[in-house]
C-alpha positions in Angstrom: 125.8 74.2 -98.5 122.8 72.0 -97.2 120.5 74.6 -99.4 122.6 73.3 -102.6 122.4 69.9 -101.4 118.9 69.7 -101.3 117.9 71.5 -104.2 120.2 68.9 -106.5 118.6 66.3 -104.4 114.9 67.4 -105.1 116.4 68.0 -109.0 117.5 64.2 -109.0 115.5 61.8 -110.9 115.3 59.8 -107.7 113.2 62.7 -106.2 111.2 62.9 -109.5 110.6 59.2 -109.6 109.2 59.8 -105.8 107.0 62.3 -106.1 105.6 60.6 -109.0 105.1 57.6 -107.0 103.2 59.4 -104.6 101.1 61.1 -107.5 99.8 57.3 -108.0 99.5 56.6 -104.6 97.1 59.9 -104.0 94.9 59.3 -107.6 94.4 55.5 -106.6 93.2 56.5 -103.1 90.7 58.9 -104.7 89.4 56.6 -106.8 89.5 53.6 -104.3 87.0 56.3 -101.8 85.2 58.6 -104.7 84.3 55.9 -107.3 81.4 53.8 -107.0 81.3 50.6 -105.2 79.2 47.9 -105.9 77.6 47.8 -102.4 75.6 45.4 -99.5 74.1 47.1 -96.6 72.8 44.0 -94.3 70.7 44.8 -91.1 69.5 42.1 -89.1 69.1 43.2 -85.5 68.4 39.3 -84.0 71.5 38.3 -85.2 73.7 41.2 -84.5 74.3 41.8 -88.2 74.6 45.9 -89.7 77.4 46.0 -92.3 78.5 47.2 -96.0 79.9 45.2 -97.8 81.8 46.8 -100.8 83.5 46.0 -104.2 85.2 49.0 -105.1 86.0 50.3 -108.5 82.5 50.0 -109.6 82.7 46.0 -109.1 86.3 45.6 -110.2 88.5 46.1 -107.3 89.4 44.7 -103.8 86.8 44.1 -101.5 86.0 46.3 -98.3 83.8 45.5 -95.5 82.5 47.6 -92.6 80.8 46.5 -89.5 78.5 48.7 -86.8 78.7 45.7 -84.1 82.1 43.3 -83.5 82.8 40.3 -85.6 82.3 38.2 -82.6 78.7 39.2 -81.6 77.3 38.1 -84.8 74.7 35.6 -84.5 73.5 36.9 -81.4 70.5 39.1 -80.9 71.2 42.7 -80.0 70.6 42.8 -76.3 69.5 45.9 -75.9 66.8 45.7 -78.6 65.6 42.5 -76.9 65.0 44.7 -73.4 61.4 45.9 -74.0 61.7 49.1 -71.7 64.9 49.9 -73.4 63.7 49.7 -76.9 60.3 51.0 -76.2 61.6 53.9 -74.9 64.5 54.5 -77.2 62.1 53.8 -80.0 59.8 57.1 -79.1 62.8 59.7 -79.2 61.6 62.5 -80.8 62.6 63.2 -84.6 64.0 59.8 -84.8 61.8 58.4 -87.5 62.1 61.4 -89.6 66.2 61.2 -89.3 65.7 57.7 -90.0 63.2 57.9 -92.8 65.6 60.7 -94.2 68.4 58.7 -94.6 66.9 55.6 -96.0 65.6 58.4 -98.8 68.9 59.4 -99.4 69.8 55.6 -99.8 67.2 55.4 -102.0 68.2 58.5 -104.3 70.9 56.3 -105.3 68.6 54.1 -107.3 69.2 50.5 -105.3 68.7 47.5 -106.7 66.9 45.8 -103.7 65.7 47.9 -101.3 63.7 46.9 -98.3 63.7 47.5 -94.7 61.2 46.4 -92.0 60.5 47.1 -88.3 58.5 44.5 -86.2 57.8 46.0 -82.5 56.8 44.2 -78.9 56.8 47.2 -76.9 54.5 45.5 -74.4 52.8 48.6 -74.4 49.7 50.5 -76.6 50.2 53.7 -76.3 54.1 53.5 -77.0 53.4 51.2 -80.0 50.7 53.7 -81.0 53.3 56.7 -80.8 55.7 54.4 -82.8 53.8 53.4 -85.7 52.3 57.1 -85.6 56.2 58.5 -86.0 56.9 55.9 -88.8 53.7 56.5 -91.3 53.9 60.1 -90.6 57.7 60.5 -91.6 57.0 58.0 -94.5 53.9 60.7 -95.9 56.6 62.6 -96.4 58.6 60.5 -98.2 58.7 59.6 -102.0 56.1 57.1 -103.0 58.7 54.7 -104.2 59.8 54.5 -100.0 56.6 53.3 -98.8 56.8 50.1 -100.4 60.0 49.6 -99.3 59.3 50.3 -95.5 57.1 48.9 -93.0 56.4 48.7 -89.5 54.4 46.1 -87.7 53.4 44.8 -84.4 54.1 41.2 -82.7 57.1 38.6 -83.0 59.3 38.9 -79.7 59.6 41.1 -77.0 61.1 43.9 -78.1 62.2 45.1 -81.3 63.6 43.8 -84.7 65.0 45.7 -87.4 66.2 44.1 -90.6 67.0 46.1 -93.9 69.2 45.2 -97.5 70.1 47.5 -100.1 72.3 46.4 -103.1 73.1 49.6 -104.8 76.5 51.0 -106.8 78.2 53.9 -104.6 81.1 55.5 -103.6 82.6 54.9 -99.9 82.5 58.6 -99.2 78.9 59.0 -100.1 78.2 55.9 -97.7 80.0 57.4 -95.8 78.6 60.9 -95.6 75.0 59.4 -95.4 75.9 57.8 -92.4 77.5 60.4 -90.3 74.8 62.6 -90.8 72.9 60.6 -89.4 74.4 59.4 -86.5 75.9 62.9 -85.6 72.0 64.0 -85.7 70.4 65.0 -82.3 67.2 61.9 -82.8 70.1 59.9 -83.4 72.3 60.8 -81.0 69.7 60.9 -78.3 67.9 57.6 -79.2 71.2 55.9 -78.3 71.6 57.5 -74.8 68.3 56.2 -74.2 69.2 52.6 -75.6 71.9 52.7 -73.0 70.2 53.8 -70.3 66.7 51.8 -68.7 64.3 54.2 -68.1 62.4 54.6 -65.2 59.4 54.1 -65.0 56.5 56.4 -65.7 52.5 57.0 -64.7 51.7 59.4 -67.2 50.8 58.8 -70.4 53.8 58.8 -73.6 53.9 61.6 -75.8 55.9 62.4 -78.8 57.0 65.8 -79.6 57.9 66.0 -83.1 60.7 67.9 -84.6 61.1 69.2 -87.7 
């Protein structure tokens, strides 16, 4: 009896109108997450700032925002990058300028309209800002030419450590989205933030970077 039931309920064209309902529900989802966005990716370590902005449906449809650091930090520095053992040693984690490097490529295989990312160390330290700016310009040889005039790493400004980047580029949330979880799921990436998190102690002998490839 509850068989019979059922099956005249699923038959009904209330059912029918349902499940075509969710149809539109499902296609609009995909398209919401597959289609391109017109996208801003803002990083601006002194002020707490690394978010995408998004306009999905290629420009047309709702807006979608995504932030790496609370709503109510922003305008602050990031403290961590402002502690100069921290960031120094953080900064020297092996492989994590050619993670970083990588993904920025992939970025820029997207064709951005504005594309530009800088790194100004304080390290407080030569042979860890030698190390640094070593890992950067050998990961960018690698790179395409287009990259290395996008990207640059200097020393001065304050203690520490400022990173600051903008792209404006069309893409889809899940290709954001797989760029970036590659990247944090990494083992440079992964390991560069237990070190952020954790003051080193400190060391007599000299810093060495063992690259990874």
């Amino acid at each position: 009896m509850a068989l019979d039931t059922l099956a005249t309920w699923v038959s009904s064209p209330a059912a029918l109108w349902l499940g075509g309902a969710g149809a539109v529900v499902l296609f609009v989802l995909f398209a919401l997450f597959y289609t391109p966005a017109r996208t801003t990716i803002l990083v601006d370590t002194p002020t707490s700032t690394a978010r995408a902005d998004m306009r999905l449906l290629w420009g047309l449809g709702p807006s979608l925002t995504r932030r790496l650091f609370p709503r109510a930090s922003a305008g602050a520095p990031v403290a961590h990058f402002n502690d100069v053992a921290r960031i120094g040693h953080a900064l020297i984690t092996p492989g994590i300028a050619d993670a970083t490097i990588a993904a920025i490529t992939q970025l820029a295989a997207l064709k951005p309209r504005v594309a530009e990312v800088a790194l100004v160390i304080n390290v407080e330290d030569g042979a860890k800002s030698r190390v640094i700016e070593t890992a950067v310009q050998a990961a960018l040889t690698m790179a395409p030419p287009a990259l290395r005039q996008v990207c640059s790493v200097t020393q001065g400004g304050a203690a520490g450590a400022e990173l600051s980047a903008k792209f404006e580029l069309d893409a889809s949330p899940a290709r954001l989205g797989s760029i970036w979880n590659r990247y944090r799921r990494s083992r440079a990436a992964r390991e560069f933030v237990k070190r952020l998190r954790r003051k080193p102690k400190p060391v007599k002998k000299p810093v060495r970077e063992v690259r990874t490839a």
